[in-house]
PyMOL commands that place a pseudoatom at each C-alpha (Angstrom):
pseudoatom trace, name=CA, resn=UNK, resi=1, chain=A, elem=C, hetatm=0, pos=[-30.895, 3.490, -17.838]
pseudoatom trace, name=CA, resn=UNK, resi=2, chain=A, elem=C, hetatm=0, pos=[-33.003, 2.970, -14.662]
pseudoatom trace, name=CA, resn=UNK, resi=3, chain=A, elem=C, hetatm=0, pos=[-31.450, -0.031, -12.716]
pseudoatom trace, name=CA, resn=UNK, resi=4, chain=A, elem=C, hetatm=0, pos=[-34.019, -1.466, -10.011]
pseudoatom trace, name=CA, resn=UNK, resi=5, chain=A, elem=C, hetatm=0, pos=[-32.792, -4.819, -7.852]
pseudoatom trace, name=CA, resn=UNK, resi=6, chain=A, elem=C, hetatm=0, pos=[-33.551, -6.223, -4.347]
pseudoatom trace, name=CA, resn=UNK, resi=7, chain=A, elem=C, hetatm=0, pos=[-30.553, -6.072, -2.419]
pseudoatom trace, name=CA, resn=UNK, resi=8, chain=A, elem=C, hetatm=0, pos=[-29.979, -8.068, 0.658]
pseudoatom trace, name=CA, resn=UNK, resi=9, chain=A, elem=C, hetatm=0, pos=[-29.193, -8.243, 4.185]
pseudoatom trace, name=CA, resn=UNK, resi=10, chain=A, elem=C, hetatm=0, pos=[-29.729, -4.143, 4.601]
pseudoatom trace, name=CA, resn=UNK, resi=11, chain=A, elem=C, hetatm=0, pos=[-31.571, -2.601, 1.771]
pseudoatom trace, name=CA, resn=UNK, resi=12, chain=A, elem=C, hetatm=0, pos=[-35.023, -4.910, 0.805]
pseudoatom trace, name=CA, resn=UNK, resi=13, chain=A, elem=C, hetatm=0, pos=[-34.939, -2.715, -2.664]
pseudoatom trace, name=CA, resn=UNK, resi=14, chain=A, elem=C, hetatm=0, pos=[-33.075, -0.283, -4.775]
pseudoatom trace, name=CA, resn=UNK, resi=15, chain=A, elem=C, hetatm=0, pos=[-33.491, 1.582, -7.797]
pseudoatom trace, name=CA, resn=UNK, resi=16, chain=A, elem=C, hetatm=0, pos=[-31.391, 4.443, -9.295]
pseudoatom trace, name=CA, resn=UNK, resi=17, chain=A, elem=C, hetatm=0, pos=[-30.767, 5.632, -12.320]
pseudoatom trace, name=CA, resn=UNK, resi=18, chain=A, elem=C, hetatm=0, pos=[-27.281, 4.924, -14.501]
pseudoatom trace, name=CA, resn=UNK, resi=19, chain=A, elem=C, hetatm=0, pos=[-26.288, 7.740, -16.311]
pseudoatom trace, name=CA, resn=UNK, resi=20, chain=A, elem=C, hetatm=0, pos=[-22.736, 7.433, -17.101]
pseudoatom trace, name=CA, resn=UNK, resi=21, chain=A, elem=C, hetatm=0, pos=[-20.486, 4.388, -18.600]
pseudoatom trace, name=CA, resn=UNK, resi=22, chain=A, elem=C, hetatm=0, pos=[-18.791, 1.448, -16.950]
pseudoatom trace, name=CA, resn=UNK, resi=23, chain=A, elem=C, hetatm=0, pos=[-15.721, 3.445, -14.860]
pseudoatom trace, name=CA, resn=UNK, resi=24, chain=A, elem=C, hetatm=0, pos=[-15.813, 6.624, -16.990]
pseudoatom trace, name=CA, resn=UNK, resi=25, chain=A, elem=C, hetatm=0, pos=[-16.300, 9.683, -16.455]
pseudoatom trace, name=CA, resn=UNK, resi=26, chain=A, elem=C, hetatm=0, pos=[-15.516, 10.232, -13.027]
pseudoatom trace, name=CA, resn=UNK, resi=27, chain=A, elem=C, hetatm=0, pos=[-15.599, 13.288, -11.162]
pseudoatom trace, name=CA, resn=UNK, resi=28, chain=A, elem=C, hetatm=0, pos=[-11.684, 15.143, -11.645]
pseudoatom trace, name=CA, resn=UNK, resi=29, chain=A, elem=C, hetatm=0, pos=[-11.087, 15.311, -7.911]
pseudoatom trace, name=CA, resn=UNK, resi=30, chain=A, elem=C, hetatm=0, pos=[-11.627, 11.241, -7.634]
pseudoatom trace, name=CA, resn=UNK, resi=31, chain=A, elem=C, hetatm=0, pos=[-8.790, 9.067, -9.131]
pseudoatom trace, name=CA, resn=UNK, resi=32, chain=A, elem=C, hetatm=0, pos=[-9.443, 5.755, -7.567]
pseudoatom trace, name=CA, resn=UNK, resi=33, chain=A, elem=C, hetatm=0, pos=[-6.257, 3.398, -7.783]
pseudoatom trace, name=CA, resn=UNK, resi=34, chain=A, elem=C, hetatm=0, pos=[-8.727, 0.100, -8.113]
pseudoatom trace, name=CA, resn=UNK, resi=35, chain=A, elem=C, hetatm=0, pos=[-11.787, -1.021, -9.422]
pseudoatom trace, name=CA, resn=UNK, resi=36, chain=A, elem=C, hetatm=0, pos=[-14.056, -2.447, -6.902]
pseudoatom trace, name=CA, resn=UNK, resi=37, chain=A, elem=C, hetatm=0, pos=[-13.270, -5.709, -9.016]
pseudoatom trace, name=CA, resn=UNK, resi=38, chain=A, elem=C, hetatm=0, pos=[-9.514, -5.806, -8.099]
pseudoatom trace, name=CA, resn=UNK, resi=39, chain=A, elem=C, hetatm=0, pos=[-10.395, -4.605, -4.493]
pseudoatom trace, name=CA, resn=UNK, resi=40, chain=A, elem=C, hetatm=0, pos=[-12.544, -7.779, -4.165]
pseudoatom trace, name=CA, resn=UNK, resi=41, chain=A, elem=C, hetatm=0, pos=[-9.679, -9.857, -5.742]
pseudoatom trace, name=CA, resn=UNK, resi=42, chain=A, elem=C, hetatm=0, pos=[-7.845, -8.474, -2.658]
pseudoatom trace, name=CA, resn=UNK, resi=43, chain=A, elem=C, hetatm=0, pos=[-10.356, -9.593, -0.067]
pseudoatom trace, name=CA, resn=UNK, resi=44, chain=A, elem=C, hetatm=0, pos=[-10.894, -6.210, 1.188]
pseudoatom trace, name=CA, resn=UNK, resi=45, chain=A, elem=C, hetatm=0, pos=[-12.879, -6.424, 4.324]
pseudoatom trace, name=CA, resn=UNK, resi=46, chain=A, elem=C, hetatm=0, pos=[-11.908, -9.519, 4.979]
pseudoatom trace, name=CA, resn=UNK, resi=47, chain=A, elem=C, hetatm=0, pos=[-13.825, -10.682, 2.602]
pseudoatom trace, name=CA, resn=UNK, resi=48, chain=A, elem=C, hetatm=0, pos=[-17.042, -10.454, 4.424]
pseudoatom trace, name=CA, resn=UNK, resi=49, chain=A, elem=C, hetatm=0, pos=[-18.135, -7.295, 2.200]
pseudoatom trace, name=CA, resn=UNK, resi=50, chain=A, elem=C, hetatm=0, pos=[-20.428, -8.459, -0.562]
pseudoatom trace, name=CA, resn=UNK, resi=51, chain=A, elem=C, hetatm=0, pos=[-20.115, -12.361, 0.207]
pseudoatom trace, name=CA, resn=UNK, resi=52, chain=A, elem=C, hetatm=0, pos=[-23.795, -12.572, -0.736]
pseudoatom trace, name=CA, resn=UNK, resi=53, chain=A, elem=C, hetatm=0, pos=[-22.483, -11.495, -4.304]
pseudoatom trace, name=CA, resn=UNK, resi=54, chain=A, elem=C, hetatm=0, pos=[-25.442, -8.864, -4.499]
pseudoatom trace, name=CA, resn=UNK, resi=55, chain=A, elem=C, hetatm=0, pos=[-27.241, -9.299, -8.368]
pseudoatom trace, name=CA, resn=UNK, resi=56, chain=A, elem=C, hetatm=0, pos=[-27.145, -5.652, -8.660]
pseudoatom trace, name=CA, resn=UNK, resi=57, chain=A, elem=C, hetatm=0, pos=[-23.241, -6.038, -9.326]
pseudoatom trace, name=CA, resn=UNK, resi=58, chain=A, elem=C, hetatm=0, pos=[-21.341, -7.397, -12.175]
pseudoatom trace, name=CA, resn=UNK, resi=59, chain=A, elem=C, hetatm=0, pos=[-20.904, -11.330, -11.224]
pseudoatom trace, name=CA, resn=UNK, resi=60, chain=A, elem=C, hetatm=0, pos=[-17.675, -11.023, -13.344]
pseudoatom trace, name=CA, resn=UNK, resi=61, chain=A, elem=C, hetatm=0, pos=[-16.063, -9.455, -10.275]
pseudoatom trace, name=CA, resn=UNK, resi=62, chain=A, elem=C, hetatm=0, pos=[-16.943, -12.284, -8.179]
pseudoatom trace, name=CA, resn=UNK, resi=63, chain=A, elem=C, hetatm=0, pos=[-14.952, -14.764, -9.965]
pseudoatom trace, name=CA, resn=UNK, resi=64, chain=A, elem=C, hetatm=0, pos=[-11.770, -13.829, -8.331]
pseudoatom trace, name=CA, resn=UNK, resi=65, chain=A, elem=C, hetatm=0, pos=[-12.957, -12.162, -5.624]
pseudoatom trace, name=CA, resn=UNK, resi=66, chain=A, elem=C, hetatm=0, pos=[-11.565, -13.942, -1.614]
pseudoatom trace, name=CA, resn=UNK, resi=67, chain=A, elem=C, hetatm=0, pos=[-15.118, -13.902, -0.082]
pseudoatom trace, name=CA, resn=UNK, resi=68, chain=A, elem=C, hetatm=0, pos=[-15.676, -15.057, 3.494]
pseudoatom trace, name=CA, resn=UNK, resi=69, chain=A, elem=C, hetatm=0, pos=[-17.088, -19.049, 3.363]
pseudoatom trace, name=CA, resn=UNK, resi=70, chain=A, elem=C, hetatm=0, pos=[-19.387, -18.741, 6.424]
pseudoatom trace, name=CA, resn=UNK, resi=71, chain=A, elem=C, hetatm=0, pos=[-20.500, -14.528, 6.771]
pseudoatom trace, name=CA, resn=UNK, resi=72, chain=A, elem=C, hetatm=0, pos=[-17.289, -14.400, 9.190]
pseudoatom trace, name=CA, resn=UNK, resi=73, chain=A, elem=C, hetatm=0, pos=[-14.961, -12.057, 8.456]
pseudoatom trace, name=CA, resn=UNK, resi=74, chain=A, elem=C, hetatm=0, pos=[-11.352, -13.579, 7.716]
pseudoatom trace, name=CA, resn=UNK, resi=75, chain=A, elem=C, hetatm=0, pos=[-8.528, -11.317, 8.030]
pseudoatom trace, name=CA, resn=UNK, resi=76, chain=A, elem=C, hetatm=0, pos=[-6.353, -14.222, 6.222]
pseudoatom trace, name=CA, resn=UNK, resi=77, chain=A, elem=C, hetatm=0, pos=[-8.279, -13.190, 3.120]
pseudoatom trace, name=CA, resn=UNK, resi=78, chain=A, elem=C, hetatm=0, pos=[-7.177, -9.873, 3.303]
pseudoatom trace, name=CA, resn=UNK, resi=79, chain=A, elem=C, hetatm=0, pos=[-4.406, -8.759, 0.766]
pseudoatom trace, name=CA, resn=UNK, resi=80, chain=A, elem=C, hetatm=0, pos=[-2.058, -7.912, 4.166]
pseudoatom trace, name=CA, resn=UNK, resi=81, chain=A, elem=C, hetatm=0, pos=[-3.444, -10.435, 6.303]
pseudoatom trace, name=CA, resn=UNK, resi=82, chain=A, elem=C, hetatm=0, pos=[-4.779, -7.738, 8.470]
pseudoatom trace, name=CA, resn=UNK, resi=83, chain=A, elem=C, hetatm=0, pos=[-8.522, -6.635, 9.737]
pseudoatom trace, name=CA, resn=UNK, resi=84, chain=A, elem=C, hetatm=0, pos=[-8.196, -3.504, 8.362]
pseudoatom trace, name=CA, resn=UNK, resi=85, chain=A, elem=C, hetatm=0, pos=[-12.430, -2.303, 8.455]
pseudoatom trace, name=CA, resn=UNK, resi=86, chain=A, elem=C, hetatm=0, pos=[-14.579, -1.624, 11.255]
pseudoatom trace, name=CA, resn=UNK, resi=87, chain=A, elem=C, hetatm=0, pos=[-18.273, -3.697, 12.094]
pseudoatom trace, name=CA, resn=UNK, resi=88, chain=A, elem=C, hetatm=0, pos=[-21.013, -1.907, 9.695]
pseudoatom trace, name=CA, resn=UNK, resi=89, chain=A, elem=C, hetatm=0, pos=[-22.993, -1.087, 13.271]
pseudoatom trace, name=CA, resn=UNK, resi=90, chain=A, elem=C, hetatm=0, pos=[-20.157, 1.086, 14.364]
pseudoatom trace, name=CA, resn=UNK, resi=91, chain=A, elem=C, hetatm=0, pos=[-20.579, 3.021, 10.857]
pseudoatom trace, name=CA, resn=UNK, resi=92, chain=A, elem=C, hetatm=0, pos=[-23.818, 3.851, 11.733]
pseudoatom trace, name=CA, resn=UNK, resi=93, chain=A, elem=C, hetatm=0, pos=[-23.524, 4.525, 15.079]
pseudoatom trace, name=CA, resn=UNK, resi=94, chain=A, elem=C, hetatm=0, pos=[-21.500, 7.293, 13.813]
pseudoatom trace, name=CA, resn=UNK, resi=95, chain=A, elem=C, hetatm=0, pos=[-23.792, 8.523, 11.048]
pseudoatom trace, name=CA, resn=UNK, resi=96, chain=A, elem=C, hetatm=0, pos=[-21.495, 7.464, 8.552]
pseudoatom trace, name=CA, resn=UNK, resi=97, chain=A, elem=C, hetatm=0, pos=[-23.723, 5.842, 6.240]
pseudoatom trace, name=CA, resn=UNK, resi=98, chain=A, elem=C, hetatm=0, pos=[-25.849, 7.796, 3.933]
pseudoatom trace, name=CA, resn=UNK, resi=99, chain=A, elem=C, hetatm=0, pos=[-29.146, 6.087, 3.303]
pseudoatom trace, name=CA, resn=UNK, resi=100, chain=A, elem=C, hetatm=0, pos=[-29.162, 5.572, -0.294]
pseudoatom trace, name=CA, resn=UNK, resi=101, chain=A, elem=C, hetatm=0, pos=[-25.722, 3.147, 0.417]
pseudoatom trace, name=CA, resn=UNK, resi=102, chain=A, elem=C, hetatm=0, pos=[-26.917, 1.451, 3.844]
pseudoatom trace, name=CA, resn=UNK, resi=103, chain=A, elem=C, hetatm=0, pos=[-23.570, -1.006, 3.728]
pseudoatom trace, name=CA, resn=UNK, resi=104, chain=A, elem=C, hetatm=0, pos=[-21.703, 2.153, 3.290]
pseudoatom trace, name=CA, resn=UNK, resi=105, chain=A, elem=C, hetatm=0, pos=[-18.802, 3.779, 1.147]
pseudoatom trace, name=CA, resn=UNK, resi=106, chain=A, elem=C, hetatm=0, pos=[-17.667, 0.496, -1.081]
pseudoatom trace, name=CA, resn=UNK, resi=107, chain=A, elem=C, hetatm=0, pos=[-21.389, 0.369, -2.079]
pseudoatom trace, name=CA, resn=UNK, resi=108, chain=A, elem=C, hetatm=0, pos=[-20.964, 3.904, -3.231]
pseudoatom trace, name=CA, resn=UNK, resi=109, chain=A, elem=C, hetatm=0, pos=[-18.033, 3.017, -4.741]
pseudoatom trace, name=CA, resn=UNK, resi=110, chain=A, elem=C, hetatm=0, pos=[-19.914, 0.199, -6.911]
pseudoatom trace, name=CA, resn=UNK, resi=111, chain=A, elem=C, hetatm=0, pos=[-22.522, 1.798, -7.943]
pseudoatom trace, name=CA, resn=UNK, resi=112, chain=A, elem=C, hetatm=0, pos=[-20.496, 4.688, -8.776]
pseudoatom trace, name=CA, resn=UNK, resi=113, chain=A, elem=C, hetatm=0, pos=[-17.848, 3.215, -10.524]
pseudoatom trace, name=CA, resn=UNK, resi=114, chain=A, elem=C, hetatm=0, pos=[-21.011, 1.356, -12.529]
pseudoatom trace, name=CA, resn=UNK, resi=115, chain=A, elem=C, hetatm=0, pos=[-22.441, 4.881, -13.979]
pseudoatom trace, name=CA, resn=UNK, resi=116, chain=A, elem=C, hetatm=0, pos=[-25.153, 5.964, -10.707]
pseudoatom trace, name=CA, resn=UNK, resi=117, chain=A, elem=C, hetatm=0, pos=[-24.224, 9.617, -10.445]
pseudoatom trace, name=CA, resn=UNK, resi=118, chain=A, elem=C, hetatm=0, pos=[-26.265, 11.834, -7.680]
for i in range(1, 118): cmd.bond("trace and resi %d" % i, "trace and resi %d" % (i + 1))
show_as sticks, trace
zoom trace
């Protein structure tokens, strides 16, 4: 199934192609402990990280999920109650990001963990 949506702040469009199920069939070396859902739920990133609540992504796992109220990110919100991620501008600086995930690995993650294989 081809999945094509606009995506903002960083990517205007995107379009790949799903070709496995809903978290199955992962590769054997990657045993993730959470589903992006339940890593929203903890307010990972401080709950800055997909605030927009993106249309490509289930809004199911936005129900739960401790987003930032004003695009500020809120360590409170955190699981730990610690800023545990770095700014998005210091993963590129690095080269980090690959340019089919421009807001970097919990993107991946997503559309991973929602069948895009590549």
């Amino acid at each position: 199934m081809q999945k094509t949506f606009i995506s903002k702040p960083t990517q205007s469009t995107c379009n790949y192609l799903i070709t496995e199920k809903v978290g199955k069939n992962f590769h054997s070396n990657f045993k993730p402990q959470l589903t992006p859902k339940e890593m929203l739920a903890l307010g990972v990133f401080g709950g800055l990280y997909f605030s927009d609540k993106p249309a490509e992504l289930p809004q199911t796992w936005f129900k739960k999920a401790k987003l930032s109220p004003d695009g500020k990110r809120h360590q409170e919100l955190n699981f730990y109650g610690v800023n545990a991620s770095q700014s998005l501008a210091l993963w590129q600086e690095k080269g980090w990001i690959h340019h089919d995930d421009p807001r970097g690995w919990f993107q991946w993650y997503c559309r991973y963990y929602l069948g895009r294989r590549h």
